[in-house]
Backbone bond lengths (Angstrom), bond angles and torsions (degrees), N, CA, C in turn:
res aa  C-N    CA-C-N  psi(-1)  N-CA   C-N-CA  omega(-1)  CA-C   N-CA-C  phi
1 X - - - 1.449 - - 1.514 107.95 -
2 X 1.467 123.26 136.13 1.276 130.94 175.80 1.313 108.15 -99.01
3 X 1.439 116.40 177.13 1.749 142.25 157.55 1.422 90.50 -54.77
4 X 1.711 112.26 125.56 1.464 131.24 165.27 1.507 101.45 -47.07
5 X 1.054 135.22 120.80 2.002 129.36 149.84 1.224 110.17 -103.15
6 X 1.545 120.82 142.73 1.661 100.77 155.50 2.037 79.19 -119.85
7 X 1.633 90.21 161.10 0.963 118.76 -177.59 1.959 126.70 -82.02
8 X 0.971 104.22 115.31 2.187 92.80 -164.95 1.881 101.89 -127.07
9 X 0.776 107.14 154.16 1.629 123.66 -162.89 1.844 90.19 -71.70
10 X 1.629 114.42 -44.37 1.571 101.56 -162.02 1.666 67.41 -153.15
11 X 1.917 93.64 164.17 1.230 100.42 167.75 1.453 128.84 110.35
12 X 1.378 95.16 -27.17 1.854 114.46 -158.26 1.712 88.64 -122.60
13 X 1.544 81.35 163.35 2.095 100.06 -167.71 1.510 96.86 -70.16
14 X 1.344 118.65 130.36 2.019 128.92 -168.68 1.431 85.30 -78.23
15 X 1.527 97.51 122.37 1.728 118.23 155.61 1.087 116.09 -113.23
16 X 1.525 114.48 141.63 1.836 119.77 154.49 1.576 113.44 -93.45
17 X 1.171 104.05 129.28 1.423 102.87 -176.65 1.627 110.73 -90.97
18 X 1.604 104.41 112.42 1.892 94.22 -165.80 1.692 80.01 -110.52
19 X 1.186 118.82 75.45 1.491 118.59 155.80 1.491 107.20 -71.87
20 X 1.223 110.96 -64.76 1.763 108.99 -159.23 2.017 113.30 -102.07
21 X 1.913 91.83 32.88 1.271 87.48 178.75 1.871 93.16 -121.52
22 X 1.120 116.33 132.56 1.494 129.57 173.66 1.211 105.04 -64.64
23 X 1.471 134.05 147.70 1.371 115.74 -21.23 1.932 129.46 -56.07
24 X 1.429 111.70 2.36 1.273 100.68 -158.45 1.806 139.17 75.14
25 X 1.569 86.40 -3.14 1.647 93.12 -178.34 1.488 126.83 -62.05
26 X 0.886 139.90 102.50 1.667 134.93 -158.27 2.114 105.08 -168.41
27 X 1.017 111.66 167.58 1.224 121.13 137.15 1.147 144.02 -28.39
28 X 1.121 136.44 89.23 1.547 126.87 -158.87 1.903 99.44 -97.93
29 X 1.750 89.12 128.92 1.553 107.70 -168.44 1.360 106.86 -125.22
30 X 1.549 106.44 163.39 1.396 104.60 170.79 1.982 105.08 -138.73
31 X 1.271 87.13 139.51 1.949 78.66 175.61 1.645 113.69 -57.43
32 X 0.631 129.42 113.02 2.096 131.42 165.51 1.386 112.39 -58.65
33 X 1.172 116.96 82.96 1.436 127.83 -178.13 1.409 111.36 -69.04
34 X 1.511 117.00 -0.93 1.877 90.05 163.69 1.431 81.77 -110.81
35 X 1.398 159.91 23.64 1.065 140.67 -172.09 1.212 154.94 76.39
36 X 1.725 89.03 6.45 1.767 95.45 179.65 1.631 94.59 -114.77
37 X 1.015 88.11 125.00 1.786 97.70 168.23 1.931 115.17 179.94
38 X 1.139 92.06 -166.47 1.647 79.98 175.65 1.353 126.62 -97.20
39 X 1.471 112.56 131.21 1.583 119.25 -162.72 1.792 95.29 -64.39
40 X 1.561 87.29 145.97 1.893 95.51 165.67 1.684 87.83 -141.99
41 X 1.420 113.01 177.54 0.969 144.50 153.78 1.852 117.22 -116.04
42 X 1.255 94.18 110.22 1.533 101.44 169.42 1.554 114.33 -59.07
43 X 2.033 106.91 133.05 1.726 89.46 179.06 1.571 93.21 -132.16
44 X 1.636 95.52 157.58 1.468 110.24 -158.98 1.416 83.64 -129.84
45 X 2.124 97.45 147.38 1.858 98.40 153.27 1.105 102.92 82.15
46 X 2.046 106.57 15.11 1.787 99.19 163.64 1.383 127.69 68.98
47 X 1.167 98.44 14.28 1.914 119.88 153.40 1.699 106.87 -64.61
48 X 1.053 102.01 164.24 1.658 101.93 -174.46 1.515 105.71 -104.72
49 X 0.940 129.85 162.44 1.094 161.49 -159.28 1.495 131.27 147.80
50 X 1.617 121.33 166.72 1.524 136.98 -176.64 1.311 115.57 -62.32
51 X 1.103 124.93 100.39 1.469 123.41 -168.47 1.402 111.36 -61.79
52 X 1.288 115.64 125.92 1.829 124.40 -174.86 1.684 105.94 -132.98
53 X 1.760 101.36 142.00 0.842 94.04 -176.97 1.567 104.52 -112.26
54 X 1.042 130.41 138.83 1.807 127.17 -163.29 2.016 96.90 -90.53
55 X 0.817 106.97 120.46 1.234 110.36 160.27 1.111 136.26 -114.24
56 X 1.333 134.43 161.93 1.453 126.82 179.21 1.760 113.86 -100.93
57 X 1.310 116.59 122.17 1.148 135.28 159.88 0.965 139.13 -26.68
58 X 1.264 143.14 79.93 1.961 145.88 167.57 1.517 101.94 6.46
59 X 1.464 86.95 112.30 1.921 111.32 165.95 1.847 88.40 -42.44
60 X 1.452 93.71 167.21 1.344 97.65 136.10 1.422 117.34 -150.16
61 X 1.417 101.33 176.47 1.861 112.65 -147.92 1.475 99.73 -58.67
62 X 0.974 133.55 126.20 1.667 137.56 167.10 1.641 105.61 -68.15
63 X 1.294 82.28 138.07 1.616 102.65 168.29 1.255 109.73 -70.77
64 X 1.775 88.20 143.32 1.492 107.20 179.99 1.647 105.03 -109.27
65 X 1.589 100.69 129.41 1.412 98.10 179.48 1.505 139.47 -89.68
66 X 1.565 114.73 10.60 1.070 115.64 153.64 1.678 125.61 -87.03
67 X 1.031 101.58 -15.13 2.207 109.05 171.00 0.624 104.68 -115.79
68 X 1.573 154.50 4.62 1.487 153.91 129.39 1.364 133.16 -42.65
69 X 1.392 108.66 -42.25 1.098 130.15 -165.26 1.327 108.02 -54.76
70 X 1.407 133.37 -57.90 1.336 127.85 -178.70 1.794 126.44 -57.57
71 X 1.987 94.29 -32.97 1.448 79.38 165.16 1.253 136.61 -85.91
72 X 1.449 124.83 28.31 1.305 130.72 -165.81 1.585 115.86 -92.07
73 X 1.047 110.12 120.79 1.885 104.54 -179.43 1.053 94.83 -55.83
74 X 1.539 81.56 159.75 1.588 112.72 154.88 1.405 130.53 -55.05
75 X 1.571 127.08 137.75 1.506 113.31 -160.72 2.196 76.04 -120.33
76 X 1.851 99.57 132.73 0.954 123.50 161.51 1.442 130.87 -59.43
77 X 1.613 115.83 100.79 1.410 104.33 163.99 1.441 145.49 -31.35
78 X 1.475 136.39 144.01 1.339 105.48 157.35 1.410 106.90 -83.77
């Protein structure tokens, strides 16, 4: 798991994203998919910035639908 980022056009702390450059040494980040986290600006074309590495986030365990089943709300008619 990384430091929450969300991503902003201007405004936010300048990152290089060295995901797919070896060694990989950077910051390890994760996008903040509801949106609260810390703003960066992605930088391209060898501008400087904090090297981050974006990672992807722990699955999580899928429900099983035979022992699930009972805790499932109720789904509203129209």
């Amino acid at each position: 798991m990384g430091l929450a980022v969300v991503t902003v056009a201007a405004g936010g702390l300048p990152v290089v994203d060295v995901t797919a450059i070896a060694p990989r040494t950077g910051l390890p980040v994760t996008e903040a998919a509801n949106g609260r986290g810390v703003a960066v600006t992605k930088m391209t074309g060898g501008k400087p910035g904090m090297p981050v590495v974006f990672v992807v986030p722990p699955l999580m365990r899928g429900s099983n639908a035979a022992t699930d089943r009972g805790r499932a709300e109720p789904v509203a008619r129209r």
